[in-house]
Every structure is written in C-alpha cells, then in structure tokens.
GUNUBA-235950 format. One record per atom (N, C-alpha, C): residue number from 0; residue in one letter; atom name; z, y, x. Coordinates in steps of 0.1 Angstrom, whole numbers, padded with zeros to 4 digits, always signed. Layout:
resi->NUM&resn->A&name->CA&pz->Z&py->Y&px->X
...
//
This chain:
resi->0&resn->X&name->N&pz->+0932&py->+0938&px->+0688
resi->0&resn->X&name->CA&pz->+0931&py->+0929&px->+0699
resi->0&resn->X&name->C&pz->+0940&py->+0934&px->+0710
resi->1&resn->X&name->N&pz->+0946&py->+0926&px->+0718
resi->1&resn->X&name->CA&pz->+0952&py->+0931&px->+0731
resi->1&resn->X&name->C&pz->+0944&py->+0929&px->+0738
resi->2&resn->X&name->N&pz->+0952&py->+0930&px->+0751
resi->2&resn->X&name->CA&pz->+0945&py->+0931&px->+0766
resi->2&resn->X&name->C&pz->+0940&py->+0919&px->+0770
resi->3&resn->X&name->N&pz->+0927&py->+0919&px->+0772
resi->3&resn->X&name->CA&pz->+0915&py->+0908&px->+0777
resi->3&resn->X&name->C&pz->+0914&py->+0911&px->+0791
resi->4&resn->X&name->N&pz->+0917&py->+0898&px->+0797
resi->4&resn->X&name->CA&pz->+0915&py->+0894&px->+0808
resi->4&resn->X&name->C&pz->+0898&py->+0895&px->+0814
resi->5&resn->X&name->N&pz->+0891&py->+0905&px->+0822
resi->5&resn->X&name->CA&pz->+0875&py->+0900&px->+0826
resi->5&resn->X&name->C&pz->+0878&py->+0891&px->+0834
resi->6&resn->X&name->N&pz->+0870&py->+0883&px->+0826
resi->6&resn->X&name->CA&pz->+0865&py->+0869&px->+0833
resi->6&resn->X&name->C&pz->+0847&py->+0870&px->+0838
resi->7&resn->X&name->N&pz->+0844&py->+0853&px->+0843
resi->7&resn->X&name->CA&pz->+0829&py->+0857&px->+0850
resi->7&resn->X&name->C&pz->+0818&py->+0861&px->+0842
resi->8&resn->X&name->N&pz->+0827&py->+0852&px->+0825
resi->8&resn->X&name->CA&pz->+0813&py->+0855&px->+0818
resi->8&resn->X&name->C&pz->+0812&py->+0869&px->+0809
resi->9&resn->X&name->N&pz->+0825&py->+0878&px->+0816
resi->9&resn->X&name->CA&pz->+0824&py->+0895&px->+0813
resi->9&resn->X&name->C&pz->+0813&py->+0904&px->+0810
resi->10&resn->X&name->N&pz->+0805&py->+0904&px->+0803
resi->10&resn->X&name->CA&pz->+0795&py->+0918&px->+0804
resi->10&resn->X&name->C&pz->+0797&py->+0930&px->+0810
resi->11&resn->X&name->N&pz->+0794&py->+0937&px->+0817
resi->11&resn->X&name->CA&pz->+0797&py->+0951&px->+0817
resi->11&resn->X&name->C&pz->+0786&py->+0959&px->+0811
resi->12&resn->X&name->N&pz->+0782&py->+0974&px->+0814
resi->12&resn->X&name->CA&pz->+0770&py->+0983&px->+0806
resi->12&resn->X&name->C&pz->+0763&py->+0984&px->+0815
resi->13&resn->X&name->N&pz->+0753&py->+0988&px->+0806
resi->13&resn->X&name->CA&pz->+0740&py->+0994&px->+0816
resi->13&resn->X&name->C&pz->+0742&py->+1005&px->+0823
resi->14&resn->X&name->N&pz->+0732&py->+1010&px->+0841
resi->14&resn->X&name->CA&pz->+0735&py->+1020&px->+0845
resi->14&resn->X&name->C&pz->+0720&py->+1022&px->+0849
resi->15&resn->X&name->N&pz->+0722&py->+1034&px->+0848
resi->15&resn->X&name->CA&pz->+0705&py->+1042&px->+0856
resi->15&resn->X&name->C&pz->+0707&py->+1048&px->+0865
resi->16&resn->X&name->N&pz->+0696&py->+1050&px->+0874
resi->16&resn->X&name->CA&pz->+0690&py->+1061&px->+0884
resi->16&resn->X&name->C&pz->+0679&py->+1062&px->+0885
resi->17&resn->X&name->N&pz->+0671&py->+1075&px->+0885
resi->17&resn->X&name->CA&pz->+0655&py->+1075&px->+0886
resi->17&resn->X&name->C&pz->+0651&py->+1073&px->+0876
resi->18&resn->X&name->N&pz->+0641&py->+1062&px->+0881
resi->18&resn->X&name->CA&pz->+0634&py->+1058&px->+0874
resi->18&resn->X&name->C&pz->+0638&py->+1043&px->+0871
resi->19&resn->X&name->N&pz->+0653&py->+1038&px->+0873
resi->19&resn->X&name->CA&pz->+0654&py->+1023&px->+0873
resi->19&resn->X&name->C&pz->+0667&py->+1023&px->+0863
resi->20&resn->X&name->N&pz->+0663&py->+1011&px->+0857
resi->20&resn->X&name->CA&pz->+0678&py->+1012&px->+0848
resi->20&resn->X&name->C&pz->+0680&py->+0996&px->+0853
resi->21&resn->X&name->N&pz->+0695&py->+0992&px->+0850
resi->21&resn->X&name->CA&pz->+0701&py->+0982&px->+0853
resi->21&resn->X&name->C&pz->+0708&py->+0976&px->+0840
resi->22&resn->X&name->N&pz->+0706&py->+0966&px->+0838
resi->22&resn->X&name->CA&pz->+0707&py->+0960&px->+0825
resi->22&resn->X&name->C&pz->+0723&py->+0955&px->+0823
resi->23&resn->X&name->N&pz->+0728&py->+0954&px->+0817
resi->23&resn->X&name->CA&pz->+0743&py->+0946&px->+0816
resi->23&resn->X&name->C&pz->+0742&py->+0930&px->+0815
resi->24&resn->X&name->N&pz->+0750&py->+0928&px->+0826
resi->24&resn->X&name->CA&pz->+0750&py->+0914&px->+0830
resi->24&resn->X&name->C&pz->+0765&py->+0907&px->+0828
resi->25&resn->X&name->N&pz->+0766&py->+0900&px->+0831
resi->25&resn->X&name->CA&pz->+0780&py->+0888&px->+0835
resi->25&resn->X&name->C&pz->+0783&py->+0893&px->+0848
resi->26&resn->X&name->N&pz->+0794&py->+0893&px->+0850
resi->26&resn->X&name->CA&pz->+0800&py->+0896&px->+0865
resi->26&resn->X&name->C&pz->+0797&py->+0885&px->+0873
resi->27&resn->X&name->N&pz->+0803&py->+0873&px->+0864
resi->27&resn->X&name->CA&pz->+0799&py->+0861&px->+0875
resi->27&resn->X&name->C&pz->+0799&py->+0860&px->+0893
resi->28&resn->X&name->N&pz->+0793&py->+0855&px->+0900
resi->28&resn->X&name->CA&pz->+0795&py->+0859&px->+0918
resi->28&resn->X&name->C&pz->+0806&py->+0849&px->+0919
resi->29&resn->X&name->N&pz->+0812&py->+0858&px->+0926
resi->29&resn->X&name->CA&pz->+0828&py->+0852&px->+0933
resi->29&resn->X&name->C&pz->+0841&py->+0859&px->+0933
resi->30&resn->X&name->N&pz->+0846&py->+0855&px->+0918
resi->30&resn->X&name->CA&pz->+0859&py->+0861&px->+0920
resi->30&resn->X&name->C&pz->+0871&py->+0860&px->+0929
resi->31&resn->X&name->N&pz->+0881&py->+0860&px->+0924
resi->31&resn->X&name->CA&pz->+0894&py->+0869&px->+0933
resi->31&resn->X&name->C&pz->+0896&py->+0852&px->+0938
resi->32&resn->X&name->N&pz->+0896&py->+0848&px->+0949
resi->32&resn->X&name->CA&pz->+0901&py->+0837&px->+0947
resi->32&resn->X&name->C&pz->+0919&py->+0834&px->+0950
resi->33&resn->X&name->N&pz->+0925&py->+0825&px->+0945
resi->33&resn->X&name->CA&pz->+0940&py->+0824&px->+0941
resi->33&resn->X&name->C&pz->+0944&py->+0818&px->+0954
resi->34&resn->X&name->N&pz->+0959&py->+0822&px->+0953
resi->34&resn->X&name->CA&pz->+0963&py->+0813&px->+0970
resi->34&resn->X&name->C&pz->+0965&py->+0801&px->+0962
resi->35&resn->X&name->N&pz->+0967&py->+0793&px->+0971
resi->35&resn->X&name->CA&pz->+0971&py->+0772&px->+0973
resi->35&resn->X&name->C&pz->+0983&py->+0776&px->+0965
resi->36&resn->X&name->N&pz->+0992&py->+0782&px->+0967
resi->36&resn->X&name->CA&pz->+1005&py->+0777&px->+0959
resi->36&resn->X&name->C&pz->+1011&py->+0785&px->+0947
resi->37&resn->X&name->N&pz->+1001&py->+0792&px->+0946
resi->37&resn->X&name->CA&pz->+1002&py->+0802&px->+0930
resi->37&resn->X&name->C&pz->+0987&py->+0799&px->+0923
resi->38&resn->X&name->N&pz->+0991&py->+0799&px->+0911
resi->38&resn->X&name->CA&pz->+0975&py->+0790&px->+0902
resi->38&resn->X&name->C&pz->+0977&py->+0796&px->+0887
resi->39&resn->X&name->N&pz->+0971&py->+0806&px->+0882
resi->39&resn->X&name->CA&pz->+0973&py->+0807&px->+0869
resi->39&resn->X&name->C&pz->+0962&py->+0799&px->+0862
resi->40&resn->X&name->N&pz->+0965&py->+0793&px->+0847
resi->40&resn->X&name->CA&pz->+0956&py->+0788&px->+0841
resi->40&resn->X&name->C&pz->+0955&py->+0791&px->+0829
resi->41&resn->X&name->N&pz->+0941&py->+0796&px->+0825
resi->41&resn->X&name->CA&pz->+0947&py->+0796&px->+0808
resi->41&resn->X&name->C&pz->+0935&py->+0784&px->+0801
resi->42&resn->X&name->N&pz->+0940&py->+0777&px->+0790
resi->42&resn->X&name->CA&pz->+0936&py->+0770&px->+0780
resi->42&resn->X&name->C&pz->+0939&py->+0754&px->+0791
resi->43&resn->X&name->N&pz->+0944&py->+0754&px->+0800
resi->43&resn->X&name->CA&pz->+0946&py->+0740&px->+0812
resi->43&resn->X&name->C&pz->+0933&py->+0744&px->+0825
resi->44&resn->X&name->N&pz->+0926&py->+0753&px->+0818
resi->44&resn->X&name->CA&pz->+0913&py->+0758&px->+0832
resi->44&resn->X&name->C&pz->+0914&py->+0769&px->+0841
resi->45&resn->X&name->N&pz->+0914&py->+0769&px->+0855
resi->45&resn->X&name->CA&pz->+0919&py->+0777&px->+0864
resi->45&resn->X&name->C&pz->+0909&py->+0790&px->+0861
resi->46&resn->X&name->N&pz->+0920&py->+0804&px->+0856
resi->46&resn->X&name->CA&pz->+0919&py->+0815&px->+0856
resi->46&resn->X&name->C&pz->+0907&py->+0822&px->+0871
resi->47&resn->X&name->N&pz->+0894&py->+0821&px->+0863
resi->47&resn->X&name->CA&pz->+0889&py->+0829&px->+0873
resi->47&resn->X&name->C&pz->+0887&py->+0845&px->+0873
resi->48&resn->X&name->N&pz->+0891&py->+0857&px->+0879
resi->48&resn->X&name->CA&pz->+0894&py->+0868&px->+0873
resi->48&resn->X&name->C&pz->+0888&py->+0879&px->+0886
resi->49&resn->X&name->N&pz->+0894&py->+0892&px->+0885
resi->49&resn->X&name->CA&pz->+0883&py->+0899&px->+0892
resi->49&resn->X&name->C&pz->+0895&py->+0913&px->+0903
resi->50&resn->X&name->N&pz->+0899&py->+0912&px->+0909
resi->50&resn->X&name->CA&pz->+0905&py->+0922&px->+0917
resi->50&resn->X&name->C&pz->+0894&py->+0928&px->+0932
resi->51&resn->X&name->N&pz->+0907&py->+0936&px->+0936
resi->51&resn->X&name->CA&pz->+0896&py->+0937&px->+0951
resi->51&resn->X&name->C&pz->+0894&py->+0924&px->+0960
resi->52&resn->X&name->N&pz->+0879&py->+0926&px->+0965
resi->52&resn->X&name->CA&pz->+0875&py->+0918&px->+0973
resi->52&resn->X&name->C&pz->+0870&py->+0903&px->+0966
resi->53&resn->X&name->N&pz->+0867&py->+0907&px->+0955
resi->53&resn->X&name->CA&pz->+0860&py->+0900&px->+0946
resi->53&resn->X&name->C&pz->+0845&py->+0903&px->+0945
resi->54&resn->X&name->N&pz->+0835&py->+0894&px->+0944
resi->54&resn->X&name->CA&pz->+0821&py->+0899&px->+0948
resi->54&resn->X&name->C&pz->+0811&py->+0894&px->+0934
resi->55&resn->X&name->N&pz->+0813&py->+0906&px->+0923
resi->55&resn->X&name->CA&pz->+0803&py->+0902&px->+0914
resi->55&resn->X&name->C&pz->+0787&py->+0894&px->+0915
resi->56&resn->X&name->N&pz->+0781&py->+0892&px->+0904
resi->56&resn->X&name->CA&pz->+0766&py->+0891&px->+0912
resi->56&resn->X&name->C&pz->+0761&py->+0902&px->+0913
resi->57&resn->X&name->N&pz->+0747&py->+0899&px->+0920
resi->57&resn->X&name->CA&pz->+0741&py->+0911&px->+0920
resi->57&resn->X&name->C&pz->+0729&py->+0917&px->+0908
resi->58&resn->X&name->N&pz->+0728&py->+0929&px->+0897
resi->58&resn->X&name->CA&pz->+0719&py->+0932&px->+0890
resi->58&resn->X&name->C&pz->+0710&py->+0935&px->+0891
resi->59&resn->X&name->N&pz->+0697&py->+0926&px->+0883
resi->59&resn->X&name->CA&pz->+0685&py->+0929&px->+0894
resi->59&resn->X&name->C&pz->+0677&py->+0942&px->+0884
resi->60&resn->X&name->N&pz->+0674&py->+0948&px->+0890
resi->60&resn->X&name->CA&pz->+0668&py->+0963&px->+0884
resi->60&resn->X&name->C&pz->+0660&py->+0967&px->+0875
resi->61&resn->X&name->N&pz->+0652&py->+0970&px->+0869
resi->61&resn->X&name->CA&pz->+0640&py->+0970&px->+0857
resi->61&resn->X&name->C&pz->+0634&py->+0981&px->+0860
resi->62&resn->X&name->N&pz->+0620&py->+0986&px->+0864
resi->62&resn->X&name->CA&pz->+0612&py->+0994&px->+0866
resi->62&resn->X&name->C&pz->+0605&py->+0993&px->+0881
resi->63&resn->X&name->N&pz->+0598&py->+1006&px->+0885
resi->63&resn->X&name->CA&pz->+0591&py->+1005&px->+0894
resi->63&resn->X&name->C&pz->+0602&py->+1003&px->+0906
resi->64&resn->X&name->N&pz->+0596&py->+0995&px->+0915
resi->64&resn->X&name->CA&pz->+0605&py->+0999&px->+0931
resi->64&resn->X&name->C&pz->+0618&py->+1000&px->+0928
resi->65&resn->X&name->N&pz->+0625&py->+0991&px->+0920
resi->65&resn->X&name->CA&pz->+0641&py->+0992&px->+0915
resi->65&resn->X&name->C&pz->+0648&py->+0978&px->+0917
resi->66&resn->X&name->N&pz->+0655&py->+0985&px->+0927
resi->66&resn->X&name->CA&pz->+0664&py->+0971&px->+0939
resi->66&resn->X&name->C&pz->+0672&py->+0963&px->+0932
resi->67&resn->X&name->N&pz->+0675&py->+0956&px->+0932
resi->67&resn->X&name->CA&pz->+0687&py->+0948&px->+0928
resi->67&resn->X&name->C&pz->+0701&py->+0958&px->+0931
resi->68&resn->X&name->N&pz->+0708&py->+0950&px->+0921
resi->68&resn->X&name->CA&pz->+0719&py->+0964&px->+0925
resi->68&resn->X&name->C&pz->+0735&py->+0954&px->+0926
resi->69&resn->X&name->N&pz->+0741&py->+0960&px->+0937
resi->69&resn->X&name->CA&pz->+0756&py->+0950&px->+0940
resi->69&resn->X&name->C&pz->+0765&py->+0957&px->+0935
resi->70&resn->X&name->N&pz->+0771&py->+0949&px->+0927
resi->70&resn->X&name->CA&pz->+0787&py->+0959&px->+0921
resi->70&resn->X&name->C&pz->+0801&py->+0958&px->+0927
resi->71&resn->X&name->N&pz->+0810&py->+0965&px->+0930
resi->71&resn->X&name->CA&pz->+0822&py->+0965&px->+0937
resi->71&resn->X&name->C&pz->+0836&py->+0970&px->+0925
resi->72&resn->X&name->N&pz->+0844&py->+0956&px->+0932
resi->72&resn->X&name->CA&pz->+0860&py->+0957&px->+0919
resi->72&resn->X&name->C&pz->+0865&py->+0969&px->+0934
resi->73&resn->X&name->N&pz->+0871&py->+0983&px->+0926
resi->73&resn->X&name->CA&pz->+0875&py->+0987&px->+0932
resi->73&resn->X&name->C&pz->+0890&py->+0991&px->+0919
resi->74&resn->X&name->N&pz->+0904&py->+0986&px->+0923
resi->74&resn->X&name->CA&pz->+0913&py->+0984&px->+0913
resi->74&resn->X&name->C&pz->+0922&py->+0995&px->+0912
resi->75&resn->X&name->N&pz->+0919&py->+1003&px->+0923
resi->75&resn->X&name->CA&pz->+0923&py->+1019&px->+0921
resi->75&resn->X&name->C&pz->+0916&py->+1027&px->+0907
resi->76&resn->X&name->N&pz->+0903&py->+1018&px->+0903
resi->76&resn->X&name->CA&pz->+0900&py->+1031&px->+0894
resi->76&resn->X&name->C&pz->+0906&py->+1023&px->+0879
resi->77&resn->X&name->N&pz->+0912&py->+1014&px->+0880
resi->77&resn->X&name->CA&pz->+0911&py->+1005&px->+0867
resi->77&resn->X&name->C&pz->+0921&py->+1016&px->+0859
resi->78&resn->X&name->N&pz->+0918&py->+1016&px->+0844
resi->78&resn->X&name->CA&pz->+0925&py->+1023&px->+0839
resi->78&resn->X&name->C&pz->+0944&py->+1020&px->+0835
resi->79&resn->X&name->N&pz->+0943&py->+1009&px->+0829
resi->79&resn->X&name->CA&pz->+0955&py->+1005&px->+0825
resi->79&resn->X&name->C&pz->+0966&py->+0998&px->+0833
resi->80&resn->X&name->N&pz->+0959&py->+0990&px->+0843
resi->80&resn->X&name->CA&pz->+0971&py->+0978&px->+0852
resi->80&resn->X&name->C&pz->+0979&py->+0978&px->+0849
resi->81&resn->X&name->N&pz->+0981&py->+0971&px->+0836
resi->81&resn->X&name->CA&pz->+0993&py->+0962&px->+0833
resi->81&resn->X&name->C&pz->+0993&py->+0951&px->+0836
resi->82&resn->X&name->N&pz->+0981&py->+0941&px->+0839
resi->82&resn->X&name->CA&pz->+0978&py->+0929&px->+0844
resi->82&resn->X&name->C&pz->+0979&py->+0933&px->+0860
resi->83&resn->X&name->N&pz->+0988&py->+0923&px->+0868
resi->83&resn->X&name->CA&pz->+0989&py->+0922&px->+0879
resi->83&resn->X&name->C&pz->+0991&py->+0908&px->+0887
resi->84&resn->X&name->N&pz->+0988&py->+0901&px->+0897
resi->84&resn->X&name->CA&pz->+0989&py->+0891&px->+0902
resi->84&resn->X&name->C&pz->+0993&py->+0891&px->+0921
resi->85&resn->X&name->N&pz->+0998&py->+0888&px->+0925
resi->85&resn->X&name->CA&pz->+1000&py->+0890&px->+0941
resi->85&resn->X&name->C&pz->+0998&py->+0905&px->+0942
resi->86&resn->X&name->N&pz->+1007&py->+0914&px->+0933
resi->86&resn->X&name->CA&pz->+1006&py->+0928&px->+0934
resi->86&resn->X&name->C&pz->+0998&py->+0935&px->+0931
resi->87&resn->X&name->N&pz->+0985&py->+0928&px->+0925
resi->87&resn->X&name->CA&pz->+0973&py->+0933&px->+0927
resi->87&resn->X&name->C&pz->+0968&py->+0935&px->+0913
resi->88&resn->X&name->N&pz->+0962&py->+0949&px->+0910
resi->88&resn->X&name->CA&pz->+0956&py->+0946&px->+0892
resi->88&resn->X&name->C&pz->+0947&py->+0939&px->+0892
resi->89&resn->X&name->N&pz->+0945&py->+0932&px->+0876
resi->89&resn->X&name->CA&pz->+0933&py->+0921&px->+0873
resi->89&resn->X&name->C&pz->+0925&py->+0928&px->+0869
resi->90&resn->X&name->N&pz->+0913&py->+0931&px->+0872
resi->90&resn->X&name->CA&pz->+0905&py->+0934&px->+0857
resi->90&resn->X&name->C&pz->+0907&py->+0936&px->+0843
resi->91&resn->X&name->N&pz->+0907&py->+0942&px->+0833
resi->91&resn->X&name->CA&pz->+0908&py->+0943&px->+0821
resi->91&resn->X&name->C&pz->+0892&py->+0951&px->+0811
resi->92&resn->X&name->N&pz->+0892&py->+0944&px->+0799
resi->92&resn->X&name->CA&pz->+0879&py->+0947&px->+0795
resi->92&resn->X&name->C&pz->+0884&py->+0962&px->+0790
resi->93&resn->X&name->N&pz->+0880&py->+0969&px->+0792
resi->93&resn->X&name->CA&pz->+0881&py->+0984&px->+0791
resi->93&resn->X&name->C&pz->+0883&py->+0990&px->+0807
resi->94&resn->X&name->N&pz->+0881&py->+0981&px->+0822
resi->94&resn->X&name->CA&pz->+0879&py->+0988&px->+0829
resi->94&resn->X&name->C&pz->+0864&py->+0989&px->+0834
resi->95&resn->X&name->N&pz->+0862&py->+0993&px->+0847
resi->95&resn->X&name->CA&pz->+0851&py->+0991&px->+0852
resi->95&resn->X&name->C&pz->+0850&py->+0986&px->+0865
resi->96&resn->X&name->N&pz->+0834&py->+0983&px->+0868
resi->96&resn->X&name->CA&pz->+0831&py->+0981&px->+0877
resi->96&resn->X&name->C&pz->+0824&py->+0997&px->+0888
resi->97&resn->X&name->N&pz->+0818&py->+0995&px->+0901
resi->97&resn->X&name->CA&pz->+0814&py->+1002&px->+0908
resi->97&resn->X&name->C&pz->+0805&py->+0999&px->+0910
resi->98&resn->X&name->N&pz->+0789&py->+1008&px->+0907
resi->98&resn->X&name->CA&pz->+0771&py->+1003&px->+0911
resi->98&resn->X&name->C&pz->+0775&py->+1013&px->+0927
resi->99&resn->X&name->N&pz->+0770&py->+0998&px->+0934
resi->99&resn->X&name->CA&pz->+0764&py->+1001&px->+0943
resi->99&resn->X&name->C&pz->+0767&py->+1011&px->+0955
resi->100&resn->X&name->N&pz->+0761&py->+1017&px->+0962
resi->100&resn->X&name->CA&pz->+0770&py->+1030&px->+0969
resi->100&resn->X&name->C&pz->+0773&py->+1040&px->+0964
resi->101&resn->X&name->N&pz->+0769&py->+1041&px->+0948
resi->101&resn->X&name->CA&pz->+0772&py->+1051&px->+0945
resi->101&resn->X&name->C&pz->+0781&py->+1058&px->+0936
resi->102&resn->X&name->N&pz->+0790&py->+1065&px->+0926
resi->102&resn->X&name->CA&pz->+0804&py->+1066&px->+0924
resi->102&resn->X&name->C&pz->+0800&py->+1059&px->+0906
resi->103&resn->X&name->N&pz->+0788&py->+1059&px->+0900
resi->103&resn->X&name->CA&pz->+0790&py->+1054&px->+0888
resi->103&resn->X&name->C&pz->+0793&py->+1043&px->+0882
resi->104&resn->X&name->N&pz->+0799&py->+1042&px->+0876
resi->104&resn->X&name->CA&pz->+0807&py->+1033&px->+0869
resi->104&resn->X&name->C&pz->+0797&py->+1022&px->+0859
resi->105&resn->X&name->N&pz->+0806&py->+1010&px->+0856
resi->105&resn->X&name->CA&pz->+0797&py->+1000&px->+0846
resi->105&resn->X&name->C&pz->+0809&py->+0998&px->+0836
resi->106&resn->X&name->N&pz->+0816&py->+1001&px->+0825
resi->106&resn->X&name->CA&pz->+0827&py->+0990&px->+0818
resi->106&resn->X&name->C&pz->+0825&py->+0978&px->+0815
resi->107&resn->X&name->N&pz->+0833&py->+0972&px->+0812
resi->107&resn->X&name->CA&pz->+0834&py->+0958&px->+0811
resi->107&resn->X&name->C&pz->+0836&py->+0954&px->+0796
resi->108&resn->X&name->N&pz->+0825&py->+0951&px->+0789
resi->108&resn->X&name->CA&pz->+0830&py->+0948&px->+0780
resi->108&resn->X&name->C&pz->+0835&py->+0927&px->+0771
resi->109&resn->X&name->N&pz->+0821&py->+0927&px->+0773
resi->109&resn->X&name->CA&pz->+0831&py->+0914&px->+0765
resi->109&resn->X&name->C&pz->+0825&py->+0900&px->+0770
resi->110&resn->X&name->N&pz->+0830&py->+0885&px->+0774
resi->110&resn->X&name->CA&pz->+0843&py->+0885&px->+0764
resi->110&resn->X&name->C&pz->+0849&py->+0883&px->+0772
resi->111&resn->X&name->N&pz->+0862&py->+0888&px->+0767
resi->111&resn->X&name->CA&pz->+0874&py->+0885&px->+0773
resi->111&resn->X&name->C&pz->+0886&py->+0875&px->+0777
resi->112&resn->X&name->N&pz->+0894&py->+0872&px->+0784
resi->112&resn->X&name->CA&pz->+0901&py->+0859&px->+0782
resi->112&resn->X&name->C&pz->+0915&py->+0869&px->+0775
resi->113&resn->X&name->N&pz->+0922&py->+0858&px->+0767
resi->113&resn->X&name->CA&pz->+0938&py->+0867&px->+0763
resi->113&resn->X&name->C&pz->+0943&py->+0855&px->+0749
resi->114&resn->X&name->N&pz->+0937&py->+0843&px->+0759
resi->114&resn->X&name->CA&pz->+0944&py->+0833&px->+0750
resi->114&resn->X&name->C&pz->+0959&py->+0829&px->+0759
resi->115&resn->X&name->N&pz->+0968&py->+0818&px->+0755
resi->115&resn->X&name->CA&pz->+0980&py->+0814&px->+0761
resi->115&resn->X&name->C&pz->+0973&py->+0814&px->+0781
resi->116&resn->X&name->N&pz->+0982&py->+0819&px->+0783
resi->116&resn->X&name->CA&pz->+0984&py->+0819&px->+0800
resi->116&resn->X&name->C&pz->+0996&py->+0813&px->+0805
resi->117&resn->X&name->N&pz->+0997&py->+0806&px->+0816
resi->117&resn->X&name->CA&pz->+1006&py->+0793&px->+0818
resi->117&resn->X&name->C&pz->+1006&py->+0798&px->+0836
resi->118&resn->X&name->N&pz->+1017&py->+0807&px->+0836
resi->118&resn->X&name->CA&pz->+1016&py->+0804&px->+0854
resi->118&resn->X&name->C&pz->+1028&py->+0799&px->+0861
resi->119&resn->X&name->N&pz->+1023&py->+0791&px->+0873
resi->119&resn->X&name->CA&pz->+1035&py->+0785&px->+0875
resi->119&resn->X&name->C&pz->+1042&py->+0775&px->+0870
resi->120&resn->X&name->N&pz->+1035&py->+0769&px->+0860
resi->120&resn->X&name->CA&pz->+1044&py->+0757&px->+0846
resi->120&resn->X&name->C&pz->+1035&py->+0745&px->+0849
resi->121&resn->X&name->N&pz->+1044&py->+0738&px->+0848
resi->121&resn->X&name->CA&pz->+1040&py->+0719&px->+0844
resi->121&resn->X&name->C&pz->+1037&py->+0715&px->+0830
resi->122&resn->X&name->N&pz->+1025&py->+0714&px->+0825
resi->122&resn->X&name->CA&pz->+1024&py->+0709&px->+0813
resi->122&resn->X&name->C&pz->+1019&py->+0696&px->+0811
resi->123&resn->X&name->N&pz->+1028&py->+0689&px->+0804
resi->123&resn->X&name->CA&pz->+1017&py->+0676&px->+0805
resi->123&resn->X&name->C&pz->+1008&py->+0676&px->+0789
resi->124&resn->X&name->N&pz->+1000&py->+0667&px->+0796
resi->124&resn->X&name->CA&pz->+0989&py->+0665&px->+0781
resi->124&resn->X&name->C&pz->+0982&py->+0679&px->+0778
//
C-alpha cells in the first residue's frame, strides 16, 4: 500500500489516563480548510484532509469522571511529510494525532484516501 491520505473518516487509537480510556474514533470536526483558488479533489470530491489548525472532534471518554477529550494536528510531529499542500504537511495514516494537553499520541489508522488526485485540473465528465 502507499501513502494514505487521513481523511475525516480516519480512525486513530485508543489512549488512556487514570482511570479513563478513550476509544478510537474518526477524526471528523473540521478539517484544514482549502483557499478559494487552490482545490484538490480526489475521485471529483473535494479533498477534506488534516494539517495545522485543523479541529478534530472531540472523544468522549469511558469510565468514572472521564472528560471528553480534544485532539490537536500538530504537523511538526508527523513522521514522513511527503504530502504537502500550501507548504504545509497533510496528514498521513501512519501519523498521529495529539490527546489533549497532554504530549500522548493517537495514530491514525484507517481508512485512508490514495486513490487518483487531480489538483488544479479541468476534468470534464
């Protein structure tokens, strides 16, 4: 398999503290959004993808007294950045996300986008 694009319906992993564990969810929220005059698309449907300032949802917690928890694209930690857009790395399934205030990690696992990508092109039909 090559490099998969995280998209919203991305899974990442479970993460704990305490007494709460956090389940793996879909990133979903509000991804990166694209400027007006740059638009990638893949399959003819606008590429929704995950850089900084991207705002996953939030995972809601399992156990006693266990918060919902907010994840943060921080693209400094991504492993590979080969995917880049307005300078910026994309997401890739093999990186991660950031729980909450605190330094542990979530990967991203599946599924991924890494069908035909069309940026910047006129296609008709």
């Amino acid at each position: 398999m090559g490099m998969q694009i995280a998209s919203t319906m991305t899974v990442d992993s479970a993460s704990s503290g305490g007494n709460c564990v956090w389940n793996p969810q879909p990133l979903a929220g509000t991804p990166t959004p694209q400027p007006a005059d740059k638009k990638i698309y893949v399959e003819k449907a606008l590429l929704q993808y995950y850089t900084d300032g991207a705002v996953p949802a939030l995972v809601p917690g399992s156990g006693i007294s266990c918060a919902p928890m907010q994840r943060r694209i921080d693209s400094t930690t991504f492993g590979v950045q080969r995917v880049q857009w307005n300078r910026k790395p994309i997401a890739l399934i093999g990186d991660s996300v950031i729980c909450g205030s605190s330094s542990q990690t979530r990967t991203l696992t599946t599924p991924g986008i890494g069908a035909t990508i069309h940026i910047g092109t006129r296609r008709g039909g």
